[in-house]
N, C-alpha and C positions, 0 to 999 in steps of 0.2 A: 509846267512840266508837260510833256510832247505826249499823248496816249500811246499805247501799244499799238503796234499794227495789228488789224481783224485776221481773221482767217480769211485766208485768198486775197491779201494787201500784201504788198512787196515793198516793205521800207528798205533807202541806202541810207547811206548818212549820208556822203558824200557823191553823188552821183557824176557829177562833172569832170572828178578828178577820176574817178573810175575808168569812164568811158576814155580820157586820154590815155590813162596808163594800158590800159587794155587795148587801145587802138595802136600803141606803141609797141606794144609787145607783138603784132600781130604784123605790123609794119617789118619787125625786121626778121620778121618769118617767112613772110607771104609776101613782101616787096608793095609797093604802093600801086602798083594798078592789082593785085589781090585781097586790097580792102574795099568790103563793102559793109552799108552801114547795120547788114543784119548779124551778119558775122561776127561785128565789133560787141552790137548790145548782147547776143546769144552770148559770146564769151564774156560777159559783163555779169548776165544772168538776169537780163531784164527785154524787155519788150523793144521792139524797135522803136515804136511811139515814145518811150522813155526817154531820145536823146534829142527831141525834138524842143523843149522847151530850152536845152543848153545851148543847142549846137542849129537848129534850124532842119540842118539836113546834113548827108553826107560832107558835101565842101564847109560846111560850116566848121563839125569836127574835126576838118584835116586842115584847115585854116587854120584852127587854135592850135594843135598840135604843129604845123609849120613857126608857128611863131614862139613859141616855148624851143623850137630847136633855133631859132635864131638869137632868142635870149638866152641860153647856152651855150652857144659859138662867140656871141659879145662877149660875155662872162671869160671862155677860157681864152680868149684872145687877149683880153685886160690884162690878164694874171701873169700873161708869162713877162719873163725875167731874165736878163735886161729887156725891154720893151722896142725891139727895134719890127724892123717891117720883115727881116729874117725870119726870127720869133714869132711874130705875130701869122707869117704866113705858115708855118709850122706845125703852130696850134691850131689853122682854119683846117690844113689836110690831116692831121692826126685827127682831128673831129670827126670828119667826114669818114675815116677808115675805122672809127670806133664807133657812129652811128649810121651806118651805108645806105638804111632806108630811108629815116628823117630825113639824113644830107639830102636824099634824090628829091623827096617828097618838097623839100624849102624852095626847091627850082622846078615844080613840076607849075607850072602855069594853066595846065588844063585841070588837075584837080583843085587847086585852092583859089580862095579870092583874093589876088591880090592888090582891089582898092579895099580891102576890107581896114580902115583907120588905124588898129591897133597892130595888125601886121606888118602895115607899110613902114609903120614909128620901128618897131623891132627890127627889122629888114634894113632901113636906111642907120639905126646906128651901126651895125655890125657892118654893112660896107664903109662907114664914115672912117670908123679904124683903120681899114685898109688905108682909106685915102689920105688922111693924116698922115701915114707914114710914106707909103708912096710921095705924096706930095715933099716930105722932108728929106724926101732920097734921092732927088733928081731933079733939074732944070724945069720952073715952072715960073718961066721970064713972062708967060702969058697966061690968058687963061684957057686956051685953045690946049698949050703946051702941057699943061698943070692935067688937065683934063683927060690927055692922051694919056701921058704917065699915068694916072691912075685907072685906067681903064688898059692899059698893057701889061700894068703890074698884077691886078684883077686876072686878068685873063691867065696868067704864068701860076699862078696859086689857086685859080679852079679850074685849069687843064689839066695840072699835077692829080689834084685830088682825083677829079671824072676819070684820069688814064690807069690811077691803080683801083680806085672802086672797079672797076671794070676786066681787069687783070692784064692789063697792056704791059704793066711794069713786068711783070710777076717774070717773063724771060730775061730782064736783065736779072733781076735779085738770084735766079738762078744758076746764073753762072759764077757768083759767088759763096763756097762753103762757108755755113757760120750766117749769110746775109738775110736778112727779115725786111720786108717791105717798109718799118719803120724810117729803118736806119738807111737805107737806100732813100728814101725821099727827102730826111734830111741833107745827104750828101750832094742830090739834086741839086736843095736849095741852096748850099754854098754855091754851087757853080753860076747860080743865074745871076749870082752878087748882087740880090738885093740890100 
């Protein structure tokens, strides 16, 4: 049995999951260049020293948190139904328009590490999806071919995403009454005939 904490000891139960969940919350408040890591522990309710033994430092914490959004984005990629590169590219932008600061934060290169082992493993499945299907969608008589497709396909499903996170759409959805930035970017994706 674990003792009480003393007077003036600060027990979590769970500290690691804290700090993420808190660093998340704050992420899509404050956007990802307005996290910093005292802001994160203060709203945690702990000491900055506290996220140091989880997380290292700053990139540390926004490292694990990039990679729980990429193991999320695999996940609702998997799920949709029928399973085609449509679908799938669907559920990469609706991700991204339901988490806008993670989404930015998984692509920001100057805050996370991304030779960090267990990011790169999450990271490479969720683009592997993509290229599965791209690759079954189109001409890949080589592998220069196979390559390009999945890297052009790539590009048309997180240009979508960066142009409405961003509000680049938001004038076309306007000029339709009744139109919501969802349903406009699915209509998108019919046109690119993925």
């Amino acid at each position: 049995m674990q003792d009480a904490p003393q007077p003036g000891q600060y027990h979590h139960g769970n500290l690691r999951t804290t700090l993420l969940q808190t660093a998340r919350k704050l992420l899509e408040t404050e956007g990802p260049s307005g996290l910093k890591l005292r802001a994160i522990t203060r709203a945690a309710g702990v000491s900055a020293m506290a996220a140091a033994p989880h997380f290292g430092n700053l990139q540390g914490l926004l490292t694990a948190l990039a990679t729980q959004g990429f193991e999320e984005l695999s996940r609702n990629m998997e799920q949709v139904q029928p399973r085609t590169l449509n679908a799938v590219g669907i559920a990469y932008i609706l991700f991204a328009l339901q988490n806008p600061g993670l989404f930015t934060l998984m692509f920001r290169s100057d805050a996370i590490d991304g030779t960090q082992p267990g990011f790169r493993q999450v990271a490479q499945r969720a683009f592997s999806i993509l290229e599965k299907k791209a690759t079954a969608a189109g001409d890949t008589s080589t592998d220069a071919a196979a390559s390009a497709l999945q890297a052009a396909r790539w590009a048309q499903v997180h240009g979508l995403a960066v142009l409405a996170l961003d509000g680049l759409l938001d004038p076309f959805v306007e000029r339709e009454p009744g139109q919501t930035l969802e349903k406009f970017v699915v209509q998108v994706m019919a046109r690119l005939a993925l």
